[in-house]
C-alpha positions as CSV (number, residue, x, y, z in Angstrom):
1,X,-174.5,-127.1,-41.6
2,X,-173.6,-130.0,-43.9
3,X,-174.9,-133.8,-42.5
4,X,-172.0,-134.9,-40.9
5,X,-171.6,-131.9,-39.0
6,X,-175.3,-132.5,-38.0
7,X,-174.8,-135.8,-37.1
8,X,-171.7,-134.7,-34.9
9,X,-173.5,-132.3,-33.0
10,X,-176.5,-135.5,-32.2
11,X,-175.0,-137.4,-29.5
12,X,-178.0,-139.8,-29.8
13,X,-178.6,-141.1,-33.7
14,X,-176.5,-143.5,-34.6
15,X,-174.7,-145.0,-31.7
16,X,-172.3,-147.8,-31.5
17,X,-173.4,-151.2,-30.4
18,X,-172.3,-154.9,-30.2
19,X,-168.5,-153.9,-29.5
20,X,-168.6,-155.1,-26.2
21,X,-170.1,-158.8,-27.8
22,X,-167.4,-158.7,-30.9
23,X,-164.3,-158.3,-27.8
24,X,-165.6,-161.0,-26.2
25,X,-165.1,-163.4,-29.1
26,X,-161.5,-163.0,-29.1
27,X,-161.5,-164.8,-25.9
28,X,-162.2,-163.8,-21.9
29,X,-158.5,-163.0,-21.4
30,X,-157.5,-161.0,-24.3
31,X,-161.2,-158.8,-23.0
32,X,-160.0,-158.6,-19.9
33,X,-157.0,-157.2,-20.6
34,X,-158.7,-154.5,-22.8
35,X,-160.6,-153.6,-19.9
36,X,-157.9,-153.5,-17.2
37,X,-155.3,-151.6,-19.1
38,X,-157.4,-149.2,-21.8
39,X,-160.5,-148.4,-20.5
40,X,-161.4,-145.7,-22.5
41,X,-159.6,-147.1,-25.5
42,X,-163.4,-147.2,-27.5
43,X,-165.5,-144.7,-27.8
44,X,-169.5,-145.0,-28.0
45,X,-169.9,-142.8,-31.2
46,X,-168.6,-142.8,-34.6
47,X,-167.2,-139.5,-36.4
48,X,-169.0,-138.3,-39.3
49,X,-166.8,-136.7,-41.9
50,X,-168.2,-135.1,-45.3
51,X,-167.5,-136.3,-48.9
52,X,-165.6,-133.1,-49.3
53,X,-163.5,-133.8,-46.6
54,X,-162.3,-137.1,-47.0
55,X,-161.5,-136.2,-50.8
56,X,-158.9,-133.4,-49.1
57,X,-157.5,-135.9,-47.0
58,X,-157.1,-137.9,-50.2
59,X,-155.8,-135.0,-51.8
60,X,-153.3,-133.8,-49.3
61,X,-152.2,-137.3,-49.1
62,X,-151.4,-138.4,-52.4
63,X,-149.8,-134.8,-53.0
64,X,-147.2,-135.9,-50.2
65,X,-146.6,-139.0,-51.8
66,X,-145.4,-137.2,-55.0
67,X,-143.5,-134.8,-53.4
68,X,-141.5,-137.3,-50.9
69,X,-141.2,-139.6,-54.3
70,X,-139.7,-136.4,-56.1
71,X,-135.6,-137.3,-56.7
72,X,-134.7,-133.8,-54.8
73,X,-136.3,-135.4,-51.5
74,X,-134.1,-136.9,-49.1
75,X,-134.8,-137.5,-45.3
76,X,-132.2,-137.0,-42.3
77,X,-131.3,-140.3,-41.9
78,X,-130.1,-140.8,-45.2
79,X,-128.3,-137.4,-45.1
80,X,-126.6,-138.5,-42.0
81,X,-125.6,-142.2,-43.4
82,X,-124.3,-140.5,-47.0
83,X,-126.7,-142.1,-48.9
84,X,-129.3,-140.9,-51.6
85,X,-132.5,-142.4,-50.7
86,X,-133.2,-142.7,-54.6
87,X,-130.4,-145.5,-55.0
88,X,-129.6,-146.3,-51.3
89,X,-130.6,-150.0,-52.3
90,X,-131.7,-150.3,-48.5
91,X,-135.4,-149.5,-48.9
92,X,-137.8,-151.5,-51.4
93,X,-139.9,-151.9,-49.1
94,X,-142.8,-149.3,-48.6
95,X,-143.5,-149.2,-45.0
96,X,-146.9,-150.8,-43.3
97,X,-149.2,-148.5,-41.4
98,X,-148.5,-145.0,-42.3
99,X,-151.1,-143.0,-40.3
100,X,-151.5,-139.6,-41.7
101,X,-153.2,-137.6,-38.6
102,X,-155.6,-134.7,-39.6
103,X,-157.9,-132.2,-38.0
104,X,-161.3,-131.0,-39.5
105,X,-162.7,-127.8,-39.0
106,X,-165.1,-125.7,-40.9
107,X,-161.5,-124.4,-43.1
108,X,-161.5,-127.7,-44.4
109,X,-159.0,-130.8,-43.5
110,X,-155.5,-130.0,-42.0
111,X,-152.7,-132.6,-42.1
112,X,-150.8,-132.0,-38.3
113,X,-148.5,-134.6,-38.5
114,X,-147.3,-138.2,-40.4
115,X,-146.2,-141.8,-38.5
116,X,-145.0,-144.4,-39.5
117,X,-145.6,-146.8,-36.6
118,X,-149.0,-145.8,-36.4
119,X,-150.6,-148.2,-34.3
120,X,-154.6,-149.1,-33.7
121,X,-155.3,-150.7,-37.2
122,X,-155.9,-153.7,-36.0
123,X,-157.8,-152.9,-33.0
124,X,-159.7,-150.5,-35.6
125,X,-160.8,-153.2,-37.8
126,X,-162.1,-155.1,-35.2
127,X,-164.2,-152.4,-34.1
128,X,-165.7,-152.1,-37.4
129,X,-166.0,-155.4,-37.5
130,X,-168.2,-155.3,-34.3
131,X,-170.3,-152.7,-36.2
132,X,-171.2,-155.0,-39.3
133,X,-175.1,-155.6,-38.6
134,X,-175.5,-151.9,-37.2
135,X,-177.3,-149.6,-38.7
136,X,-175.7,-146.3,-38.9
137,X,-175.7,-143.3,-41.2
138,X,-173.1,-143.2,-44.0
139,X,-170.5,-145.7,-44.9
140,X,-167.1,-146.8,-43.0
141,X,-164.3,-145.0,-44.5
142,X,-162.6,-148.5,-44.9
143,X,-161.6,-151.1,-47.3
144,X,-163.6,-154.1,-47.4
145,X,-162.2,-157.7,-45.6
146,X,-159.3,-155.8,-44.1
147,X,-158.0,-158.8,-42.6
148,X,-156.9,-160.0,-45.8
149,X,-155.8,-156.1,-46.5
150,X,-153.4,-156.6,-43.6
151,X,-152.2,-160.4,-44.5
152,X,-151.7,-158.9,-48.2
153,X,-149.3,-155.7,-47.2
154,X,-147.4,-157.6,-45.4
155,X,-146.9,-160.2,-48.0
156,X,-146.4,-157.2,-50.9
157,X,-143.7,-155.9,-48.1
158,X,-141.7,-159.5,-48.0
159,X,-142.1,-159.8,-52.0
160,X,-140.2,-156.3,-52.6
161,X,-137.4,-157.7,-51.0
162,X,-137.1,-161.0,-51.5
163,X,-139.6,-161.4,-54.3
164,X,-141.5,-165.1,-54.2
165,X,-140.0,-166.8,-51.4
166,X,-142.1,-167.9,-48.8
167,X,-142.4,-165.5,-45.9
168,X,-142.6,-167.9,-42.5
169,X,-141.9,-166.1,-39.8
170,X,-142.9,-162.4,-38.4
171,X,-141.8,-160.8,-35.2
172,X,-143.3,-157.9,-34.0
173,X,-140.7,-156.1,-31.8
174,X,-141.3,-153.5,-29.1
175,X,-139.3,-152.6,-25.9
176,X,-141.0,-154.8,-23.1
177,X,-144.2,-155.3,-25.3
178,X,-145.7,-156.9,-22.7
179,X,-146.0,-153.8,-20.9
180,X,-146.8,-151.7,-23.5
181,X,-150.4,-149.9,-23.5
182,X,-151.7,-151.6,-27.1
183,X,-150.1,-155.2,-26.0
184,X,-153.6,-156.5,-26.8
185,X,-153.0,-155.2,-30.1
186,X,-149.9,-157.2,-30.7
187,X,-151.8,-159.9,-29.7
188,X,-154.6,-159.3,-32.6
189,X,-151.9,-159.3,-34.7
190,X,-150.7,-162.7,-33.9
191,X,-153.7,-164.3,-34.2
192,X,-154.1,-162.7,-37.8
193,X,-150.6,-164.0,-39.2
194,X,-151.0,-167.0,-37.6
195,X,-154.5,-167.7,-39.6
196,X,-152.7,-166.7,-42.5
197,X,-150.1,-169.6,-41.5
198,X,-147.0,-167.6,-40.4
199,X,-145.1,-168.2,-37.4
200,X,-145.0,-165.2,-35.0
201,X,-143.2,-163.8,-32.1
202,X,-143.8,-160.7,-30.0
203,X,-140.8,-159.7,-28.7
204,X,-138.6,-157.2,-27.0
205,X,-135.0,-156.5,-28.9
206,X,-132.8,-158.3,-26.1
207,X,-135.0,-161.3,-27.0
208,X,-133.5,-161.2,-30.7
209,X,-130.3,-163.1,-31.4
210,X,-127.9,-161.7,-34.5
211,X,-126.1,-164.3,-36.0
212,X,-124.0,-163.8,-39.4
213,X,-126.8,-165.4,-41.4
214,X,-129.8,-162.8,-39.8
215,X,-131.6,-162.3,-36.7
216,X,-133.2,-165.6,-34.6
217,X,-136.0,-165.8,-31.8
218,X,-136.0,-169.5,-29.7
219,X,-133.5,-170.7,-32.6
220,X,-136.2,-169.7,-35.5
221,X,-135.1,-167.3,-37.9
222,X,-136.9,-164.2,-38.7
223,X,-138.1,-163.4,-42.0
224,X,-139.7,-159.6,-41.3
225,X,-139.9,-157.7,-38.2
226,X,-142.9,-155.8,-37.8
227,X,-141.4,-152.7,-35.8
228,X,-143.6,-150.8,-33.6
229,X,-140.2,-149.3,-31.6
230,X,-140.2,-145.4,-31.3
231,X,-136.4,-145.2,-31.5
232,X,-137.3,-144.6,-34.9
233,X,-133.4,-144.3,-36.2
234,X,-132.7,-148.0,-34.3
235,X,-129.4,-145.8,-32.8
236,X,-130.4,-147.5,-29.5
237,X,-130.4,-151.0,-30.8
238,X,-127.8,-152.0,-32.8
239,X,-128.2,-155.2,-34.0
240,X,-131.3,-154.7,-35.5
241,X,-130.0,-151.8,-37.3
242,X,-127.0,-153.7,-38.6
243,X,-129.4,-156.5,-39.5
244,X,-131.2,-154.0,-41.6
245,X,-128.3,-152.7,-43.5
246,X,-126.9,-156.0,-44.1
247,X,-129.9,-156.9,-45.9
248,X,-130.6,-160.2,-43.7
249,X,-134.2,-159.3,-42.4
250,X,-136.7,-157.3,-43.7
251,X,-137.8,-154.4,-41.3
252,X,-140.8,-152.6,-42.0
253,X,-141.3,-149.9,-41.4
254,X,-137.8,-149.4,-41.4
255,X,-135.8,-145.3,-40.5
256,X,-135.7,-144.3,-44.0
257,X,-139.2,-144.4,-43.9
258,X,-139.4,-142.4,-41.0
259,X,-137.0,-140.0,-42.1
260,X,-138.5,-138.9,-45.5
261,X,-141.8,-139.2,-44.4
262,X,-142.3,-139.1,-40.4
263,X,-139.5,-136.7,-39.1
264,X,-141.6,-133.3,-38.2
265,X,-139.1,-131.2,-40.3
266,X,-140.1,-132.5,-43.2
267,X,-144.0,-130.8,-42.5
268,X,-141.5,-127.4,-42.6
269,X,-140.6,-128.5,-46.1
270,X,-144.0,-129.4,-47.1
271,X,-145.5,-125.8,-46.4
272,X,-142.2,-124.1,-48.3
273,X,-143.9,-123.1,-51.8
274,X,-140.4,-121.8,-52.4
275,X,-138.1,-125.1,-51.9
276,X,-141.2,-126.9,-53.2
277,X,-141.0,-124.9,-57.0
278,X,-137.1,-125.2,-57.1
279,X,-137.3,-128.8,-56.6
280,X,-139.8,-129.1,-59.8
281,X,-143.4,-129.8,-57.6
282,X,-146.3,-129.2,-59.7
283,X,-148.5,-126.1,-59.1
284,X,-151.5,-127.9,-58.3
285,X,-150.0,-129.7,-55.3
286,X,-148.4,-127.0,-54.0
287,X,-151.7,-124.9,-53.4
288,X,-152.8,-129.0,-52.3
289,X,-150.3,-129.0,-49.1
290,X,-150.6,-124.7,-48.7
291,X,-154.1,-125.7,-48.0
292,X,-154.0,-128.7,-46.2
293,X,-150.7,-128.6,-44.1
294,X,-150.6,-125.8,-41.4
295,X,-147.8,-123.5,-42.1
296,X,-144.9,-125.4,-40.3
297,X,-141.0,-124.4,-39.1
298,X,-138.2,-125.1,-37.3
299,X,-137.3,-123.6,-34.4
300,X,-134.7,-121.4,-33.9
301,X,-133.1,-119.4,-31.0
302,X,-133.4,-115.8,-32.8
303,X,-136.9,-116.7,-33.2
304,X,-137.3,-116.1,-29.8
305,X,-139.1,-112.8,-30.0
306,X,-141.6,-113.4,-32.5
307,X,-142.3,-117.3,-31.3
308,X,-143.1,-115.6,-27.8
309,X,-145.5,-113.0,-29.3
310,X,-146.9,-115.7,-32.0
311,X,-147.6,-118.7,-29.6
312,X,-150.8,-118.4,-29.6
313,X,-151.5,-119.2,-32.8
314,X,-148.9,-121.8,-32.9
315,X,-148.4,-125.6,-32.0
316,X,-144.8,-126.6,-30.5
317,X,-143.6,-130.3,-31.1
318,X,-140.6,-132.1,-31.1
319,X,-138.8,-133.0,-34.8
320,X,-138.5,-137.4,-33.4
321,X,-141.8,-137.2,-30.8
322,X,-144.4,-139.5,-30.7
323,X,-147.3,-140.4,-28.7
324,X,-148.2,-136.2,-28.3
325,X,-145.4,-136.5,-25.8
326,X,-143.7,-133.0,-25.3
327,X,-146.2,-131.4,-27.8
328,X,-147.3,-128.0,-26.8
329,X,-150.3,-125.4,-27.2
330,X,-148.6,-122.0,-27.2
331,X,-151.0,-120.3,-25.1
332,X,-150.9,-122.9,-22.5
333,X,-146.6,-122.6,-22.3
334,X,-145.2,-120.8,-19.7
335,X,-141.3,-118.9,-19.9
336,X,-139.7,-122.5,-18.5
337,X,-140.9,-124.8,-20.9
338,X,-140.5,-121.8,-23.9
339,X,-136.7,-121.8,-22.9
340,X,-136.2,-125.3,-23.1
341,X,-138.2,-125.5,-26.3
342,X,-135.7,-122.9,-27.8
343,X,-132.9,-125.1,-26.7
344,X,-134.7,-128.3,-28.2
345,X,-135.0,-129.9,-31.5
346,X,-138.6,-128.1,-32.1
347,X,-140.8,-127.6,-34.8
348,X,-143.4,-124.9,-34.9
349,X,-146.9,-125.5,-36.5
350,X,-149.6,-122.8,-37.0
351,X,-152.5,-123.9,-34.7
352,X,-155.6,-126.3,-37.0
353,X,-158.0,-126.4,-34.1
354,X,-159.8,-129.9,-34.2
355,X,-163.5,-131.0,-35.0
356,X,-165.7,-131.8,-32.3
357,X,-168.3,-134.7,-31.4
358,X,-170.8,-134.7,-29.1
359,X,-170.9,-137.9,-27.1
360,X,-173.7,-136.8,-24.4
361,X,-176.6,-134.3,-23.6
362,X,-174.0,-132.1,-21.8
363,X,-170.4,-132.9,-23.3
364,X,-168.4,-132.5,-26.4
365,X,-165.1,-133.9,-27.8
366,X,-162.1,-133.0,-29.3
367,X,-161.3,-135.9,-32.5
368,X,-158.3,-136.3,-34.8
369,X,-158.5,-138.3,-38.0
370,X,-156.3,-141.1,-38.5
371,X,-156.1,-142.4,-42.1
372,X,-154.2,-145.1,-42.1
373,X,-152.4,-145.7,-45.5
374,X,-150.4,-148.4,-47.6
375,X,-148.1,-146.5,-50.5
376,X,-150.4,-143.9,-50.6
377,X,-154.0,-145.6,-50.5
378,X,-156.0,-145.3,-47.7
379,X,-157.0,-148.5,-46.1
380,X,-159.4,-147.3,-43.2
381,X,-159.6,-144.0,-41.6
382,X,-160.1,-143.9,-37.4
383,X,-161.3,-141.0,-35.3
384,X,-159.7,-140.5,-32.1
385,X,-161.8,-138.8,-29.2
386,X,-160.3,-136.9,-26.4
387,X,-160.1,-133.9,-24.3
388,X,-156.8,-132.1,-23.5
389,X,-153.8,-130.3,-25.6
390,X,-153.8,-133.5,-27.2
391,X,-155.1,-137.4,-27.8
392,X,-154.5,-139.4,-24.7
393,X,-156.7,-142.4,-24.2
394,X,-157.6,-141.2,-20.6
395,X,-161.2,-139.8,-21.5
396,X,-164.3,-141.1,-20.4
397,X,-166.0,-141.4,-23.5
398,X,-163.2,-140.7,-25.6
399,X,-160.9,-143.6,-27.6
400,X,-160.7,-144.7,-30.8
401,X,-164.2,-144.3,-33.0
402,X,-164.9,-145.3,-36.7
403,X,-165.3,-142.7,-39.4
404,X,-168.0,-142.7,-41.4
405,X,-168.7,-140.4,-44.7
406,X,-172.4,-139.2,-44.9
407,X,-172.0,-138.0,-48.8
């Protein structure tokens, strides 16, 4: 037993403290709504990962990058529009807040799944900030002064486009935000831009106005939208999308970032040695993503046979989901919801179980961990606790926790 998993199985070294204080300072309302919507949205412990793990999760990561940067890569969306991603023109931009989701297990680190709206960064960062003056074993798997980190991508995002003029304006857009479960987030995220000295709105789309010159809020034009929307292909919302296509607003990230790096059927093309040699991959990441993305494939109707007998060992989820919603253990599926899988858009993943943490003298946890990423580079990696088929924020105990390597 390495020192991480030793410290993962102590549910009393190294506990978290001060968060509660470091909420507070961001004023009694913005607390209070932390409290009255996400209740379990912290947990009490960090995770402890290993130096060998976090180097696979390096690993695994930047072998993805290659391969979606390889010239025979192309995502759905751009299939679908008739474009070729490599001289669309529609994309400079890299796309903020990649979260690269893995599970750890004594096989090593497993890659389940990439987003590209991954949200919690900024309520991350402020838990590590909470943690500065405590003592704990290891070191935060995070860059240092990520505020300015954030400021800075955002910044690198609006130059790619429109190289040095001045970005003014940001609006973060999500249906009824207000409503939303991470609103407080949005909220963190104001009060960051606006120290930086950009104008922000939080917005739902019907709040937007699309004029010929670009998209407005209360008569001020937007420079970037900061999307956080889960209709990841903007089918449902038109304007934006046109806006985006037009080149009169910079939307990050934007759905040809979803579709060459978030779409689940792309994980079925990342565990394909064979597609992978024919489009020119080099050796070494190839036996990368073999080991560090579970064998992954689409679903298909005259798979029905072996899926049944195979479930067990498998993971269903849905090619556009998001938020674990209809994501499925196979041994927990009954006939009904097989059926309707084989008549859905479904992927198939071989089962990674995930690590767990003990949190008290009697009870364990399931975690992921989140790395989130800016072209490539990790800029702060997030444990999330829970118990269930998947994350859920309803756990006593369970929420978001820092990661920490011990080596």
């Amino acid at each position: 037993m390495n020192e991480a998993q030793k410290l993962n199985a102590d549910w009393q070294t190294g506990r978290l403290d001060s968060v509660r204080q470091r909420l507070m300072v961001e004023g009694n309302a913005w607390y209070e709504l932390v409290v009255a919507r996400c209740p379990h949205l912290f947990a009490e412990v960090p995770v402890y990962v290993s130096g060998l793990q976090l180097q696979q999760m390096e690993a695994v990561i930047a072998a993805v990058e290659r391969v979606v940067n390889n010239r025979k890569w192309s995502g759905k969306w751009a299939q679908d529009s008739g474009l070729r991603i490599e001289d669309s023109g529609f994309t400079p931009t890299k796309g903020v807040f990649y979260g690269y989701d893995f599970h750890l297990n004594n096989e090593g680190a497993h890659l389940i799944e990439i987003n590209t709206n991954a949200g919690g960064a900024f309520l991350n960062a402020l838990l590590l900030d909470s943690q500065r003056e405590v003592k704990l074993p290891g070191t935060a798997v995070a860059k240092a002064n990520l505020e300015q980190v954030f400021v800075d991508m955002f910044h690198h995002e609006w130059q790619l486009a429109r190289g040095n003029l001045p970005l003014n304006c940001i609006a973060i857009v999500d249906e009824k935000p207000q409503e939303q479960y991470l609103y407080a987030e949005f909220l963190l995220a104001r009060h960051l831009f606006e120290r930086a000295g950009i104008r922000v709105f939080i917005v739902d789309p019907a709040d937007i106005r699309s004029l010929a010159d670009g998209l407005y809020v209360e008569g001020q034009k937007i420079d970037l939208l900061y999307n956080r929307l889960t209709d990841f292909s903007l089918q449902q919302h038109a304007p934006l999308l046109q806006a985006y296509l037009a080149g009169s607003v910079v939307l990050t990230p934007n759905p040809e970032h979803y579709s060459r790096y978030a779409d689940k059927r792309n994980l079925a093309r990342l565990t394909d040695a064979r597609w992978l040699r024919e489009a020119g991959i080099d050796e070494h990441d190839i036996a990368t993503l073999q080991a560090g993305v579970p064998h992954t494939f689409v679903v298909q109707a005259e798979l029905e046979t072996s899926l049944w007998e195979e479930r067990k060992e498998l993971f269903f989820k849905p090619n556009s989901g998001y938020g674990s919603r209809g994501a499925y253990r196979g041994d927990k599926l009954t006939r009904r919801v097989f059926g309707e899988i084989l008549q859905s858009a479904y992927i198939a993943q071989k089962l990674a179980m995930p690590g767990e943490r003990r949190v008290s003298e009697m009870e364990s946890l399931k975690y992921d961990v989140r790395c989130y990423t800016y072209n490539g580079v990790i800029q702060l990696a997030a444990a999330r606790l829970y118990q269930g088929q998947t994350t859920n924020f309803r756990t006593p105990g369970g929420g978001f926790a820092p990661v920490r390597v011990t080596d």
